[in-house]
N, C-alpha and C positions, 0 to 999 in steps of 0.2 A: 345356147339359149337357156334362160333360169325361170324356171314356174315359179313363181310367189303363190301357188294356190296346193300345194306339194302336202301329203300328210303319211305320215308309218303309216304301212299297212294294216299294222294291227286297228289303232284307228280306224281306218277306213273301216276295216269288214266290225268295229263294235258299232260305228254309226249304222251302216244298213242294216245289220240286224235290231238296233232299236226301233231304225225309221220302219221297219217291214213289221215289227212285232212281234219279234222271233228270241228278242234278250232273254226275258222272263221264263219261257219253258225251255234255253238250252241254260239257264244257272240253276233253275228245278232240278233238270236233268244229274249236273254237275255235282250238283247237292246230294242228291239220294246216290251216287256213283260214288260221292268220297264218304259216307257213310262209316263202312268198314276201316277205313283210315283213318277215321276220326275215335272210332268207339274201342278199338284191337282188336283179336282175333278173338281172345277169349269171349266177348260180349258178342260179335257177330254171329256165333255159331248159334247163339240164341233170339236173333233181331233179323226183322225183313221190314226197311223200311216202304211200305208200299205206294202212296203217294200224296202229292201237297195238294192242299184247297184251302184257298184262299187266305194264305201267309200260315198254314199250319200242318205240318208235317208229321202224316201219322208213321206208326214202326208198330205193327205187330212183332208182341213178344210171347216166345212159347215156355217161359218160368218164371211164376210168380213172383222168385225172391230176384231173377232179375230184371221185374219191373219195377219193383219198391228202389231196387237200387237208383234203377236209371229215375225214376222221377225226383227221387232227390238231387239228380244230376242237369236237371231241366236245362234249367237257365245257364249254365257250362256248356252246355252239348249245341246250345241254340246261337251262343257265341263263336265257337269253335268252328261249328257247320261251315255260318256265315261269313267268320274268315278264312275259312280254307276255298272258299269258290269267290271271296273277296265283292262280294256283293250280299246288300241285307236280301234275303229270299224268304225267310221262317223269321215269325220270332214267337211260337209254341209248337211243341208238341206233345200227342197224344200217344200213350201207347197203351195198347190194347189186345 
């Protein structure tokens, strides 16, 4: 017997977690977890990014010159983020 109503599973579990409302805070999640991946090792040891509100991803930083860096790095980092979790989540951040 052939279901015509049949989808990948992966499908499936991205529908119920949109339909339930759960997309949004596990690509948050996603986001702030490839962080480190995103920025190297070097800049991690001085970045925590702590959390999003409302499309805007803050990263306490504990060195001045590398916050001047990263903010000239804005609009890169905000790309990058969003491709590597392959969903828009951010498009600013704050760091502080």
């Amino acid at each position: 017997m052939k279901r015509s109503n049949t989808m990948p599973i992966g499908d499936a579990i991205n529908a119920f977690l949109r339909q339930e409302g759960l997309e949004t805070p596990l690509n948050e999640h996603r986001l702030i977890n490839s962080w480190n991946d995103v920025v190297g090792e070097a800049i991690s040891q001085y970045t925590n990014p702590t959390h999003i509100k409302g499309e805007t991803l803050y990263v306490k930083v504990k060195s001045p010159a590398v916050r001047e860096r990263l903010t000239y790095s804005r609009e890169k980092l905000v790309k990058l983020l969003n491709a590597k979790v392959k969903a828009t989540v951010i498009n600013n951040i704050i760091f502080y």
